[in-house]
Every structure is written in C-alpha cells, then in structure tokens.
TORZANU-192293 format. One record per residue: residue in three letters; x, y, z of N, C-alpha, C, O in turn. Coordinates in steps of 0.2 Angstrom, whole numbers, padded with zeros to 4 digits, always signed. Layout:
<nodes>
ALAXYZXYZXYZXYZ/...
</nodes>
This chain:
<nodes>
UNK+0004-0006+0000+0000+0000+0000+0004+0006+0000+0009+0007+0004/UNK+0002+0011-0005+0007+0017-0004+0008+0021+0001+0005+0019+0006/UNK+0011+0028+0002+0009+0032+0009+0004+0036+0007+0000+0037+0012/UNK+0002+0038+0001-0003+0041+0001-0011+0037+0001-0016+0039+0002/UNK-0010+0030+0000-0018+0027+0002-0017+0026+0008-0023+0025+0011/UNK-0011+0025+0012-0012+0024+0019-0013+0031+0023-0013+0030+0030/UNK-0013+0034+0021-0015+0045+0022-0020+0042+0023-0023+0040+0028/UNK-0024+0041+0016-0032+0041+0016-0035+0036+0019-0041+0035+0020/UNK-0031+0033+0020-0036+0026+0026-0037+0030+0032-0042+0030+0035/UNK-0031+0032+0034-0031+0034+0043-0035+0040+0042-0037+0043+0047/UNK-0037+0042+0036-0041+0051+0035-0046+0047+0038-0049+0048+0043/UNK-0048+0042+0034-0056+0039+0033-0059+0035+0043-0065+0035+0046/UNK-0049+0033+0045-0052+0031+0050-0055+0035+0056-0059+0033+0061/UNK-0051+0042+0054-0051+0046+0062-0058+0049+0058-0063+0049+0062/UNK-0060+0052+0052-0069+0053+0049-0072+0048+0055-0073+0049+0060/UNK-0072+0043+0051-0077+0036+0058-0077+0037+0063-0083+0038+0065/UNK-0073+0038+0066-0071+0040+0073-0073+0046+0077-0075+0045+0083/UNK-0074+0051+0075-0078+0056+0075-0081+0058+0073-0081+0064+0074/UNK-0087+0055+0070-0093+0051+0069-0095+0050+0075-0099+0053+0078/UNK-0092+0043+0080-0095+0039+0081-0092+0042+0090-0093+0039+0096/UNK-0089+0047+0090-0089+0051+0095-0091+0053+0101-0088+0052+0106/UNK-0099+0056+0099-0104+0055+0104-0105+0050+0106-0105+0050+0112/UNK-0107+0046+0104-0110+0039+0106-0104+0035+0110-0105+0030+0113/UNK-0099+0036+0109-0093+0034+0113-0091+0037+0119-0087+0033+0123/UNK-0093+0043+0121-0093+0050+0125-0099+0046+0131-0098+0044+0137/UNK-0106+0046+0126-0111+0045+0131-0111+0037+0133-0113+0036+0139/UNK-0107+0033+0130-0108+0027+0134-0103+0025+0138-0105+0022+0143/UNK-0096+0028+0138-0093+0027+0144-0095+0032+0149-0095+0030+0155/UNK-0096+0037+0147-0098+0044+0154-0104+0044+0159-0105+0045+0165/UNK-0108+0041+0152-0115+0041+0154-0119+0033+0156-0124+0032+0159/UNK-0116+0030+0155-0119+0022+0153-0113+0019+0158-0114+0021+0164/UNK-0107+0015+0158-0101+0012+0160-0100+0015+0165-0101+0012+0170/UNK-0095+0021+0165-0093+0022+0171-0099+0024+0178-0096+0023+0184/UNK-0107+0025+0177-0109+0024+0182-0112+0019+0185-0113+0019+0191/UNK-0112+0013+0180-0112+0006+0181-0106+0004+0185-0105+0001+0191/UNK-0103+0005+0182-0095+0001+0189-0094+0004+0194-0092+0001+0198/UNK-0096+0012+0194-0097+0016+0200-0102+0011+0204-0100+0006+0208/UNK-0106+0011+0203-0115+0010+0204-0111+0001+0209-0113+0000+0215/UNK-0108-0001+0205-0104-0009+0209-0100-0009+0213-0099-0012+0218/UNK-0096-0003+0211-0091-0001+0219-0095+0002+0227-0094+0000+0233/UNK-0100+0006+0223-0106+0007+0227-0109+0002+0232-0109+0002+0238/UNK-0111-0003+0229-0114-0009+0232-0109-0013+0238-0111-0018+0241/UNK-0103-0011+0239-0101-0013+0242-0098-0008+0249-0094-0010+0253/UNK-0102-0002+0248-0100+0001+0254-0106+0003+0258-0112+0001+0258/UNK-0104+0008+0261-0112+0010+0266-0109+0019+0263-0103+0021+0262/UNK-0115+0022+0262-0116+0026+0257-0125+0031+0256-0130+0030+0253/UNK-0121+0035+0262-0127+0039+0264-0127+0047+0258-0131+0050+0259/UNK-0123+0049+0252-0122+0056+0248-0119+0058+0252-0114+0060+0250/UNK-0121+0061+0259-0118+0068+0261-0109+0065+0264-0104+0069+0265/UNK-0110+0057+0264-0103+0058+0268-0100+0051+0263-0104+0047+0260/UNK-0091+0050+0261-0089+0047+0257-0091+0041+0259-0093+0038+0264/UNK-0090+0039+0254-0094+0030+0253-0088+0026+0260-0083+0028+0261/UNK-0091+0020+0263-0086+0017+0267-0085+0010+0264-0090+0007+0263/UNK-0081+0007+0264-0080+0001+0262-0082-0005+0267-0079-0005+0273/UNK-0087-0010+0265-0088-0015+0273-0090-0022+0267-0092-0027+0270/UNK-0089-0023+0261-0089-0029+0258-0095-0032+0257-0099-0029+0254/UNK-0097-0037+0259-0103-0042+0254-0109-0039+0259-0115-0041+0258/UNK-0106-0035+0265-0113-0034+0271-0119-0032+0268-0124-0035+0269/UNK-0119-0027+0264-0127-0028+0259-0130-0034+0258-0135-0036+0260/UNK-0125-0036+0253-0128-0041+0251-0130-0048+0256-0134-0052+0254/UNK-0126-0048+0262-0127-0052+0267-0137-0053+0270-0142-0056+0271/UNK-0133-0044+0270-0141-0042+0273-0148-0043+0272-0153-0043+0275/UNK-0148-0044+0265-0152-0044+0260-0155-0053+0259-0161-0054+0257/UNK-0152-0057+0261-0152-0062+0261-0152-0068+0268-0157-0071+0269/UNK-0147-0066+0271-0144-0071+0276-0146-0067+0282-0151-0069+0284/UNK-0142-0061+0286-0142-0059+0292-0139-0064+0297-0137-0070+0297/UNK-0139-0059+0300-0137-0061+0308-0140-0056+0314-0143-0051+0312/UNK-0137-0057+0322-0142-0055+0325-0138-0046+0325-0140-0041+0326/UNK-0131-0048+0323-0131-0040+0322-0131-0037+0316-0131-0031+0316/UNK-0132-0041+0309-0134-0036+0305-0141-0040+0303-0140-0044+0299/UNK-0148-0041+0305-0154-0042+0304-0153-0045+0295-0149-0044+0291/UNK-0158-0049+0293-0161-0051+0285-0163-0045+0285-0163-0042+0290/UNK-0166-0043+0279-0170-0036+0279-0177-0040+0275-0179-0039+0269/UNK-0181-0043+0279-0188-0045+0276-0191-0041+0273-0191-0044+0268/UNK-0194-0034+0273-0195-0032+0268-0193-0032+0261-0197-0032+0256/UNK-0185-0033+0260-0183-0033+0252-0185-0041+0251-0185-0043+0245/UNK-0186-0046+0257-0188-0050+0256-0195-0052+0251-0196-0056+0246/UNK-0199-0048+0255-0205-0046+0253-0207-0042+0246-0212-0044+0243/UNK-0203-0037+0245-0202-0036+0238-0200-0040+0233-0203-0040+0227/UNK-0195-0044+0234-0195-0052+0225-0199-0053+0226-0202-0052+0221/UNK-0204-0055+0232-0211-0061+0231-0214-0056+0228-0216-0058+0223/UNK-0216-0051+0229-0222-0046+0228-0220-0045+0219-0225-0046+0215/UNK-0215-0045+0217-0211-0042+0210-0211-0046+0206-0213-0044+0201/UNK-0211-0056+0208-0211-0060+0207-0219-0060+0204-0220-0060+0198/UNK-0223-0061+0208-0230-0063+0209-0233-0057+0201-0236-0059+0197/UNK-0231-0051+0202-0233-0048+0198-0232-0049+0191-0235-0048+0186/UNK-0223-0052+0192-0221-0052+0185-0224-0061+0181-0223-0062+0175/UNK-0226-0064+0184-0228-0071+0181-0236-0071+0180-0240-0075+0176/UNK-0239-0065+0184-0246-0067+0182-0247-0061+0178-0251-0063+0174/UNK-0246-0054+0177-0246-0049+0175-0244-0050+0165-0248-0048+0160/UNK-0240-0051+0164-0234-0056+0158-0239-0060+0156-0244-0057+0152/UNK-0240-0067+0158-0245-0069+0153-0251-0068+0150-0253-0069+0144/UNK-0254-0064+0156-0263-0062+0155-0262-0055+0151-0267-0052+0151/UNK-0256-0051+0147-0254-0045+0145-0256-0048+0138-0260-0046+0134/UNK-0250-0055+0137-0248-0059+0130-0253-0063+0128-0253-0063+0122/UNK-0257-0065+0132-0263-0068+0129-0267-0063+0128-0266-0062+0121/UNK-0270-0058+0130-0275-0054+0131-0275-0050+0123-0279-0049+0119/UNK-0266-0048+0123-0262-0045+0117-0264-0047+0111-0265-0043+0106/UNK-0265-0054+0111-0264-0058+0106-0271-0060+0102-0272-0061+0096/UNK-0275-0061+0106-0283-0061+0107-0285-0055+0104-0288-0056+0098/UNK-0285-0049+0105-0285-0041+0102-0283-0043+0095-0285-0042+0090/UNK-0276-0045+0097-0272-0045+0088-0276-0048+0082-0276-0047+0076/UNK-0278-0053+0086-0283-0055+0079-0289-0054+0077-0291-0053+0071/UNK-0292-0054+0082-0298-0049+0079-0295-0042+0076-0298-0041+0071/UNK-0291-0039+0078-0289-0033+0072-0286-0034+0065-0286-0030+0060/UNK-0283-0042+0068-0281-0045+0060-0288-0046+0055-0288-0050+0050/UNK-0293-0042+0056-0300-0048+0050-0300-0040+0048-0298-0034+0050/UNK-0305-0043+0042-0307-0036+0038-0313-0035+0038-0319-0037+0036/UNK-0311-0029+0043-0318-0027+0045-0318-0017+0044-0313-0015+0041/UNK-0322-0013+0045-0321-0007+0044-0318-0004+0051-0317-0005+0057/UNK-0316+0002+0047-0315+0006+0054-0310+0001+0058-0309+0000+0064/UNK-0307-0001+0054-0300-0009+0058-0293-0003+0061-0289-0004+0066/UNK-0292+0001+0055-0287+0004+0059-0290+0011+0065-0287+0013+0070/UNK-0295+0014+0064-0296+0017+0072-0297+0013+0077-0295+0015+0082/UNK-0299+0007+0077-0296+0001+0084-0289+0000+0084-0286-0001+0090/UNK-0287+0000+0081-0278-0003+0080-0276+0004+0085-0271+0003+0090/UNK-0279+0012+0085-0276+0016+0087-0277+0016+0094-0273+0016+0098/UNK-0284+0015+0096-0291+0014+0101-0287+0011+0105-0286+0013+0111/UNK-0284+0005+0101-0282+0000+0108-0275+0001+0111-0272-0001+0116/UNK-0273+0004+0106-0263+0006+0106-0264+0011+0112-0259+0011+0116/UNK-0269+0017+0114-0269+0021+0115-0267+0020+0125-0264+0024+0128/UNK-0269+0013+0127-0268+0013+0133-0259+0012+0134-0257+0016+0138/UNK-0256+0008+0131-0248+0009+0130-0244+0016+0130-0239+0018+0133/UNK-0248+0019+0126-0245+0027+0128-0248+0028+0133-0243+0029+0136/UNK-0254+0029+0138-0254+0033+0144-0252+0029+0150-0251+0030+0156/UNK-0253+0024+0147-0252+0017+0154-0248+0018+0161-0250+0016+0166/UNK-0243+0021+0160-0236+0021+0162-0235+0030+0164-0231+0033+0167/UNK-0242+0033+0162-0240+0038+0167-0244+0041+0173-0249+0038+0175/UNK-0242+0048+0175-0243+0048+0183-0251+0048+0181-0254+0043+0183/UNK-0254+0053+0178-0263+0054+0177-0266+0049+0178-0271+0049+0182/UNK-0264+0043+0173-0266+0036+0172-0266+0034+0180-0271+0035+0183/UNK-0262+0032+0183-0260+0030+0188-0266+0033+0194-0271+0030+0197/UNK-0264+0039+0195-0270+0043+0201-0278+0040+0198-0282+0037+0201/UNK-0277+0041+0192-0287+0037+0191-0286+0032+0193-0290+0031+0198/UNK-0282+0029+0191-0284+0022+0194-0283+0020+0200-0286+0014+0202/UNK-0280+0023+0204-0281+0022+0213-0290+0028+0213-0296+0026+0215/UNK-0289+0032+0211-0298+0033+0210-0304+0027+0210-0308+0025+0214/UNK-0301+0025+0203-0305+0020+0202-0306+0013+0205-0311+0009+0204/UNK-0301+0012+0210-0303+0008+0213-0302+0006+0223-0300+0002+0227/UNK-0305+0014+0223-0305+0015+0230-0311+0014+0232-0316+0012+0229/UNK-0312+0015+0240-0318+0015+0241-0324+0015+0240-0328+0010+0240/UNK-0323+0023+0240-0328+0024+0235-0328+0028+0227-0331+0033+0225/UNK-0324+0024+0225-0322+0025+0218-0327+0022+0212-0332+0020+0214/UNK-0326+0023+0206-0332+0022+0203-0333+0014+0202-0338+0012+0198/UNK-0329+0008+0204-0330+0002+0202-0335+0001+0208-0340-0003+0206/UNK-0335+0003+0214-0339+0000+0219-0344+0004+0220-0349+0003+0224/UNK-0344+0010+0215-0351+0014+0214-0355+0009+0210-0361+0008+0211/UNK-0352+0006+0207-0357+0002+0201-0360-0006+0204-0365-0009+0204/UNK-0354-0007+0208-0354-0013+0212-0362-0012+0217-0366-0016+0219/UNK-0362-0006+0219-0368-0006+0225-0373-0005+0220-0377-0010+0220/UNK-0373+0000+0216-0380+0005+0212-0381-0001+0209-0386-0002+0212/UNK-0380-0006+0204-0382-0009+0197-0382-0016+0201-0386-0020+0200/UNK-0376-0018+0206-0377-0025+0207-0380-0029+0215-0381-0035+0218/UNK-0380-0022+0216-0382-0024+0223-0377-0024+0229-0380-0022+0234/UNK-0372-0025+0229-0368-0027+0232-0364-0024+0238-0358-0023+0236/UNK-0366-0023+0245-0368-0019+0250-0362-0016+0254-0361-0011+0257/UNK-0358-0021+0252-0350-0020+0257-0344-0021+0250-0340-0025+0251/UNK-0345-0016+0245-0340-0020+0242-0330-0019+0243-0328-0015+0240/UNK-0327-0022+0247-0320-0021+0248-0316-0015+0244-0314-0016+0239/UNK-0314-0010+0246-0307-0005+0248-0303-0007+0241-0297-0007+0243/UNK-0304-0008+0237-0297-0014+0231-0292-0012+0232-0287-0016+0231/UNK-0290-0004+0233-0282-0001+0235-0281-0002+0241-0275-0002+0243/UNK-0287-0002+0245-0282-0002+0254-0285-0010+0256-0287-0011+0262/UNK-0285-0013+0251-0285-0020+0254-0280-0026+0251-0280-0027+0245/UNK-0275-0028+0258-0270-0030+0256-0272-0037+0252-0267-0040+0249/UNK-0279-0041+0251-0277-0047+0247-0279-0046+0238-0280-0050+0234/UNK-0281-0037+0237-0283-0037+0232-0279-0030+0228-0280-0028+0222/UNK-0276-0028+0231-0269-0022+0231-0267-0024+0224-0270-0024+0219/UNK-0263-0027+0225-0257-0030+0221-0263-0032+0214-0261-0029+0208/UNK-0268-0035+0214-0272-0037+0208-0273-0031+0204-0272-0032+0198/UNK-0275-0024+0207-0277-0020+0204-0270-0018+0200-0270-0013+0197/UNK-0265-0020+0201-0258-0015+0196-0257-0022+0193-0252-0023+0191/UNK-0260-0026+0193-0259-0033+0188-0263-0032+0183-0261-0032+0177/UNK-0270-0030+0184-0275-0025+0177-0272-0023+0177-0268-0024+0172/UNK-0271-0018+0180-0267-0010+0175-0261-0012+0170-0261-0010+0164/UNK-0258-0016+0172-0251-0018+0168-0257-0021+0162-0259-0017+0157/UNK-0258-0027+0162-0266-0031+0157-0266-0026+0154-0261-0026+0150/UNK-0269-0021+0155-0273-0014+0151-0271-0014+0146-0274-0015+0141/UNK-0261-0013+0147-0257-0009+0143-0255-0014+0137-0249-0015+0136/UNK-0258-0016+0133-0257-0021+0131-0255-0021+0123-0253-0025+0119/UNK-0256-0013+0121-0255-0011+0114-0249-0014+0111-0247-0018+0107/UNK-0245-0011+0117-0238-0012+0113-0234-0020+0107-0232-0020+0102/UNK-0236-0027+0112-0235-0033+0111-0242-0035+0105-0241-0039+0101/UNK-0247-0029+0105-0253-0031+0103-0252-0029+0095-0254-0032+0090/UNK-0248-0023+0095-0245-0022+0087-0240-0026+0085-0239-0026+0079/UNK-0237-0030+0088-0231-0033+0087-0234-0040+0085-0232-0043+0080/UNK-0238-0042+0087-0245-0050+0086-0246-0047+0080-0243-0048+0075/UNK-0250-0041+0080-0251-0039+0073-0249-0040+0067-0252-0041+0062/UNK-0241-0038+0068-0236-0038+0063-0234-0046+0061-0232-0048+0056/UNK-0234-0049+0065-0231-0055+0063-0239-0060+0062-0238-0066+0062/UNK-0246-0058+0061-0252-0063+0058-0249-0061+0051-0246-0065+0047/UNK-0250-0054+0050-0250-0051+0041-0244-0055+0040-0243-0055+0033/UNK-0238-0059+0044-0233-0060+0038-0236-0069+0037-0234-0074+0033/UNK-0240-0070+0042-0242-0079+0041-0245-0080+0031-0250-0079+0028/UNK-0241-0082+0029-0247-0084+0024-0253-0089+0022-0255-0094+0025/UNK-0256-0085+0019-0264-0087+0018-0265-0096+0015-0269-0100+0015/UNK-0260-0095+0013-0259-0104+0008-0261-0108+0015-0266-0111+0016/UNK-0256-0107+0020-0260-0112+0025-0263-0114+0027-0265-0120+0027/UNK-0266-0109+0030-0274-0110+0032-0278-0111+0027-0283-0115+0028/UNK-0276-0109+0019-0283-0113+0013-0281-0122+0013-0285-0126+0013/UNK-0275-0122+0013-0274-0129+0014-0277-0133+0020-0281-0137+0018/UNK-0276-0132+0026-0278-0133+0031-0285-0135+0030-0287-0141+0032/UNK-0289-0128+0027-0297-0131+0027-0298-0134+0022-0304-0134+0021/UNK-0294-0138+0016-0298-0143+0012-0296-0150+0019-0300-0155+0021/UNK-0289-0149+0020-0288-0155+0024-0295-0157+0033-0296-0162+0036/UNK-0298-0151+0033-0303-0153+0035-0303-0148+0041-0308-0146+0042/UNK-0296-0146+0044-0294-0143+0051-0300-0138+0051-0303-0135+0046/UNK-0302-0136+0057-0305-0133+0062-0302-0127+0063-0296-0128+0064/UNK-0304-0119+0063-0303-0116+0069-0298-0117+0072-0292-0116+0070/UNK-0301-0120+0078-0294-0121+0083-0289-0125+0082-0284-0124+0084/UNK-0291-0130+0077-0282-0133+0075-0279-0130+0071-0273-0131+0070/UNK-0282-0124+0066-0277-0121+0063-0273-0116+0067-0268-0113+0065/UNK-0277-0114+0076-0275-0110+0077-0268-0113+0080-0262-0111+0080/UNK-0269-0119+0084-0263-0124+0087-0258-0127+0083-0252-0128+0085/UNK-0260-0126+0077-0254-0130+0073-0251-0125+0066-0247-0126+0062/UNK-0255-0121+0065-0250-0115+0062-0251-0107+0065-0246-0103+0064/UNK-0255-0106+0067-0254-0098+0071-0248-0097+0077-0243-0093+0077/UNK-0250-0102+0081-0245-0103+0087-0238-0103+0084-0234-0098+0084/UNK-0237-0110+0082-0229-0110+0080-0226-0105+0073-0220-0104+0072/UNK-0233-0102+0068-0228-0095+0064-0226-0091+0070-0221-0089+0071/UNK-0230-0090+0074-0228-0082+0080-0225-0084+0085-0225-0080+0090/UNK-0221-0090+0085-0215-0093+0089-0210-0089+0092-0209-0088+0098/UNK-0207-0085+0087-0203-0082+0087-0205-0072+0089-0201-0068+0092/UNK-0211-0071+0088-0214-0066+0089-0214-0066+0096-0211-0062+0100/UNK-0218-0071+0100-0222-0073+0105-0215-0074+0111-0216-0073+0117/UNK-0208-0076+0108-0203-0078+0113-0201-0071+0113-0200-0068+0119/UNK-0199-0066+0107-0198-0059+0109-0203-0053+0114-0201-0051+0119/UNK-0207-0052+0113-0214-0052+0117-0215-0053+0124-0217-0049+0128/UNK-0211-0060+0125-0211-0062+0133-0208-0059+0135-0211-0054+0137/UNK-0199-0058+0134-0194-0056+0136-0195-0049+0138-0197-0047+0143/UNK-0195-0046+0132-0195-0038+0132-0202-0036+0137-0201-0030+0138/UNK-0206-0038+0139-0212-0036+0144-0212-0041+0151-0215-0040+0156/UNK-0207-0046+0151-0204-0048+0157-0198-0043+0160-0196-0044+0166/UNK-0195-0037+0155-0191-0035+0156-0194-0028+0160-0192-0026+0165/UNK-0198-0027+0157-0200-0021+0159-0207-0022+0166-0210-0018+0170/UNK-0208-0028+0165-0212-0029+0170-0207-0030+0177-0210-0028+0182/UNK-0202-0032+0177-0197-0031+0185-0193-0024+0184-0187-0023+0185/UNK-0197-0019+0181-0195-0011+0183-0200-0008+0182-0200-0003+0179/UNK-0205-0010+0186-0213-0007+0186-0211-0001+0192-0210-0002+0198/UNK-0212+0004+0190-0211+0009+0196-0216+0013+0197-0219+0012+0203/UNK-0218+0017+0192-0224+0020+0195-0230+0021+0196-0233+0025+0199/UNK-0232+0015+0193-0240+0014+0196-0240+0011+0204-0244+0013+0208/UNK-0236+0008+0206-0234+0004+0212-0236+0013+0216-0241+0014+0219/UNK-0231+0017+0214-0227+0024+0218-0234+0027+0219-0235+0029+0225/UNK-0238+0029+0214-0245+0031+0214-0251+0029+0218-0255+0032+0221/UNK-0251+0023+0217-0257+0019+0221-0256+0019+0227-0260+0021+0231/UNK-0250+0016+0229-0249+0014+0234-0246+0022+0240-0245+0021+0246/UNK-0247+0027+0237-0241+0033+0239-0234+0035+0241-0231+0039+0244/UNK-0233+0029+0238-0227+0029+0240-0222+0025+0244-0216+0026+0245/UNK-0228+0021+0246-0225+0016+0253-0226+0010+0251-0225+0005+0255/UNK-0228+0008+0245-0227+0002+0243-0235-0003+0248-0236-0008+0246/UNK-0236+0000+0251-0244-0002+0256-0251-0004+0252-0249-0006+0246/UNK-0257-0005+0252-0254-0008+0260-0253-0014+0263-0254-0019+0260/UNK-0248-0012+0270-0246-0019+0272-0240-0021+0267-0237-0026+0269/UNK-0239-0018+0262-0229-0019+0258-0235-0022+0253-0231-0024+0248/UNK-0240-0024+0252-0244-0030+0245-0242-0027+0240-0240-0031+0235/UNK-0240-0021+0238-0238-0018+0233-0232-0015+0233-0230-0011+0229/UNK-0228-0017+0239-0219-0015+0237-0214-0018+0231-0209-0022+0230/UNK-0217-0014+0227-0211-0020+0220-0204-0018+0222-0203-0014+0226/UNK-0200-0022+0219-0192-0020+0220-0191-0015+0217-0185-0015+0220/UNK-0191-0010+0212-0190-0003+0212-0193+0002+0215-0190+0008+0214/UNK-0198+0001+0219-0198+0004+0221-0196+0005+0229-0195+0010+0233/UNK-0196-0001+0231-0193-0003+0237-0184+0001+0236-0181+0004+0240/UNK-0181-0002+0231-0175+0001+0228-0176+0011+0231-0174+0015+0235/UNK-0181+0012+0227-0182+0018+0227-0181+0024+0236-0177+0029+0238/UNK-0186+0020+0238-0188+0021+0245-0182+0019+0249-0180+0023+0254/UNK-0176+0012+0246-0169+0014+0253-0163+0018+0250-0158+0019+0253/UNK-0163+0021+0245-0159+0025+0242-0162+0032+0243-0159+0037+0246/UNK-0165+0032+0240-0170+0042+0241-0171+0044+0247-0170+0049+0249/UNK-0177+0036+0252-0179+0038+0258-0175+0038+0264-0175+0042+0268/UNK-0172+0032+0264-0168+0033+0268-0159+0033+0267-0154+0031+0270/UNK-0159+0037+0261-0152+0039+0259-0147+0032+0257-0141+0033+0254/UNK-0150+0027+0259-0143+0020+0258-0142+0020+0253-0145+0015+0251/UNK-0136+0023+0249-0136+0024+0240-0132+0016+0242-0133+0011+0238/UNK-0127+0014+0247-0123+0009+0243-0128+0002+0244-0125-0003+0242/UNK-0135+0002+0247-0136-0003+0247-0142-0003+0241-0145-0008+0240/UNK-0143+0000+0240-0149+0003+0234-0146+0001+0230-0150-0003+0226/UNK-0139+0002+0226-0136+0000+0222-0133-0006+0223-0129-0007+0218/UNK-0133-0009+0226-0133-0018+0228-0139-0022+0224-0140-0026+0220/UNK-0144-0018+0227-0152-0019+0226-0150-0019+0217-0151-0024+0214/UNK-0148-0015+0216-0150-0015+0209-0146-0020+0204-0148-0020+0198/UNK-0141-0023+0207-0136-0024+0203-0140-0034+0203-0141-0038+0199/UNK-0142-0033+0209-0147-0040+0210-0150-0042+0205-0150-0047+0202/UNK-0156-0035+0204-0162-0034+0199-0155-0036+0193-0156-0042+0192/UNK-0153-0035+0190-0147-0036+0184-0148-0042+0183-0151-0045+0179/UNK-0144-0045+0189-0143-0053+0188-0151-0057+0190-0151-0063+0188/UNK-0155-0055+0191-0162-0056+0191-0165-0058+0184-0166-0064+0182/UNK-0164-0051+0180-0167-0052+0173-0161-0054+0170-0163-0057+0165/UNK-0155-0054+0171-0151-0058+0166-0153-0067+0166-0154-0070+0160/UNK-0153-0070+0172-0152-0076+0174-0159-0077+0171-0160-0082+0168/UNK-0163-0074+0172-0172-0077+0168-0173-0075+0160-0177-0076+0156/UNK-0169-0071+0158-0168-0071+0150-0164-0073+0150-0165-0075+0144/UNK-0159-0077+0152-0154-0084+0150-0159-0090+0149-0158-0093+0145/UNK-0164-0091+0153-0167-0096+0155-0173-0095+0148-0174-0100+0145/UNK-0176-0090+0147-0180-0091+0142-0178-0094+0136-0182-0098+0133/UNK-0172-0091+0133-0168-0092+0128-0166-0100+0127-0167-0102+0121/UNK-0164-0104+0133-0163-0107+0134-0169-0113+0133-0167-0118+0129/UNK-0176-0111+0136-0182-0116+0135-0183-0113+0128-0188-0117+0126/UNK-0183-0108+0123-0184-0107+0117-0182-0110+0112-0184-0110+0106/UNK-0176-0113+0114-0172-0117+0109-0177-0124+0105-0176-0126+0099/UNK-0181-0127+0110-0186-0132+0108-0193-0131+0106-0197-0135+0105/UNK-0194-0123+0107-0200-0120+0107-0202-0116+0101-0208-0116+0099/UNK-0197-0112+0099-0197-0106+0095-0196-0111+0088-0193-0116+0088/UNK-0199-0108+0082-0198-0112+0076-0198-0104+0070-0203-0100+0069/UNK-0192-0106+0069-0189-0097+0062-0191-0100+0057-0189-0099+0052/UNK-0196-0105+0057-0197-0109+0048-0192-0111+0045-0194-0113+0040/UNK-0185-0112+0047-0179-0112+0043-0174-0117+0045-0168-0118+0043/UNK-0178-0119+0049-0176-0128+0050-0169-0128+0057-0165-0133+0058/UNK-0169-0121+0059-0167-0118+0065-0172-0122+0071-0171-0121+0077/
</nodes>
C-alpha cells in the first residue's frame, strides 16, 4: 500500500471516529462508568452527604442471610415475592390478552385501523402519573367500580381494592393487562406476515378453527411470542410508577404492593442508603439476566424461524 492510500485510510479512519464520537462519549460517561461506579457502590455504606465506606458483601449479606447483628432485611424479602407474583401473572394475562386483540384486528372489518389506534392508545398513557391517580380513584372505596358494584349489582359491602392487602397487588396486575398495545401491534405484525396458503390448505384437509390456530398460528408467532415475553418480562421487574402512585409511596398496604423498584427507590431516596440501593439493583441485573438466559434457553425447543433452526 502506498503512503498516500495509507494517508487516506487513517483520514477515513479518524472521519469514523468522529462520527462515532458521541455515542462513545455518552456510553462510557453516561452508561459504563456509572455502572461500575453503581458496583463499587454496592459494596460500601453510602449515605451522599458523607464518602462511601468500604464494609464488603454486608449488603448483600443483609439482603439475604443476616445475623443478630446485622438483621435479614424481610421487607426486600418481601419485595421479589411481591415483583415476582406480579411479573408471572401480569406477563402472561398482557400476552394472551395481546394476542386475542391481535386477531380480531387481523380480519377485515371497517374502521379496523381506528381500533388498532383505540387500543394502542392505553400503552402510551399506561405508564404515566394521570393514568396512575385514576386508577387508585377508580378503585377505591368509593371510587367508581364499587359505585357500580352497590348502584347496578347490589352489592352492599364492596371491599377497599387499593387499601385492601389481598386485592392491592391485583389491581396493578390489570393496570399492567390494560397496557397491552404495545405486544398487541407486534401480534399484529407478525399474523400479516403468516401466509394465507395455509390456512386454505388446512381447510380442504378438513382442520377446524382451533387446529389451525394450534398448529399453524401458534408456532408461525413462535418467534414473535418468545420476543414479546422477554421484552415485557423485562419491563415488568422495573414497574415503578403505578406501584409509587397507588400505593403513595409506601409500597402499602401492608408492603402487597412494594415492588423491587420501588422498594430500591424508598432505601436509596428515603432513607439515603445509596450503597445498598445499588446492591439492590445490581441484583435486579442478575435477576433479569439469569431469567432471559433461561427463556432463551427453553426457546431453543420452542421457537420455530421456519428455517429448520
């Protein structure tokens, strides 16, 4: 290579480079170094106003094991189970619910795209604070579900559903259901790509309805259906603010609604423990990593790309 194309390569390379400058800037400044900050953190005690102190796996001890001088901390206990409960039952009844929507908006009917928007519409508000306050409205005392429960059904005592600890947690398992747009366009996107051949073959072979839906809808949206899980499993263990709104704050009542973010939120903000907050979270990391390792893993006999994969 001569000197002068090797000039214009390094011209071409430091172009690139400075290009790709920002995004190089924002991921270690912004992204990396507060991540390994964030794991240095986890191992100290770390109140803001005074420097971090070094005391080793004690967070994590705490969080877990205890002893009589450093206690278990049962509430974070109580938070996975609560995080947990919300993300196995919330997840599926979003992807079913999703999917079910998706096909009836799959047929040719009129007015098919103002539902498509109709229904997408709860995904954008779902997730913020207004949404949030109605819905502790709506399902208070005397909010308007048990207005309807007494006026139309009779029903004389109907239960508190935000301040009552066995039905707390259910009402932010709807609300999550509600949001259903999102996953519900992505069903969408992947019926239109099924071909039509199958299903006409299918009905001279005689199949039904439901065996077409068992044996060609299910496994074409294989691969839709395993993406879908993951990505609203992911976003289901960082549920924060419907939890922060209904409950005020306190994750009540009685903790039925302390998710782990926001329990994270409450010992870092509330009671300043930045270095155990950031234990908390580095947990939640290995949380969803180890259960998207595990998805991926039962996917492998699950998922079919048509491609003999």
């Amino acid at each position: 290579m001569s000197k002068q194309a090797r000039n214009r390569a390094i011209r071409e390379n430091l172009s690139s480079y400075a290009f790709l400058a920002p995004w190089l800037v924002g991921f270690f400044v912004l992204t990396l170094y507060p991540m390994l900050y964030s794991l240095y953190l986890s191992f100290t005690q770390f109140n803001i106003l005074q420097p971090p102190q070094w005391i080793g796996l004690r967070n994590y001890f705490v969080m877990f094991v205890g002893n009589d001088q450093f206690p278990r901390d049962e509430r974070f206990i109580n938070s996975l189970s609560v995080t947990f409960q919300f993300v196995f039952i919330s997840v599926p009844l979003k992807l079913v619910f999703a999917l079910a929507v998706a096909m009836l908006m799959n047929r040719k009917l009129k007015l098919i795209p103002f539902y498509r928007t109709l229904y997408y519409i709860p995904t954008l508000l779902g997730g913020s604070v207004a949404i949030a306050v109605l819905w502790r409205r709506l399902f208070a005392g005397d909010g308007l579900l048990n207005t309807i429960l007494r006026g139309t059904f009779g029903v004389a005592n109907p239960p508190a559903w935000i301040s009552n600890p066995q039905y707390a947690l259910y009402t932010l398992i709807l609300l999550a259901v509600w949001q259903f747009g999102s996953p519900m366009i992505i069903f969408l996107a992947g019926l239109k790509q099924i071909p039509q051949e199958y299903y006409e073959a299918s009905s001279i072979d005689g199949a039904g309805k439901t065996r077409q839906f068992f044996a060609i809808t299910l496994p074409s949206l294989s691969p839709i259906i395993f993406f879908n899980l993951v990505m609203q499993m992911i976003s289901a263990f960082q549920s924060f603010t419907q939890a922060f709104i209904v409950s005020g704050g306190q994750g009540g009542p009685l903790d039925s609604t302390m998710f782990y973010s926001l329990y994270l939120y409450i010992k870092g903000f509330g009671f300043g423990e930045m270095g155990y907050a950031s234990a908390m979270a580095w947990i939640l990391l290995l949380i969803i990593a180890v259960l998207t390792a595990l998805t991926f893993w039962v996917s492998g006999s699950l998922v079919s790309y048509g491609s003999g994969e």
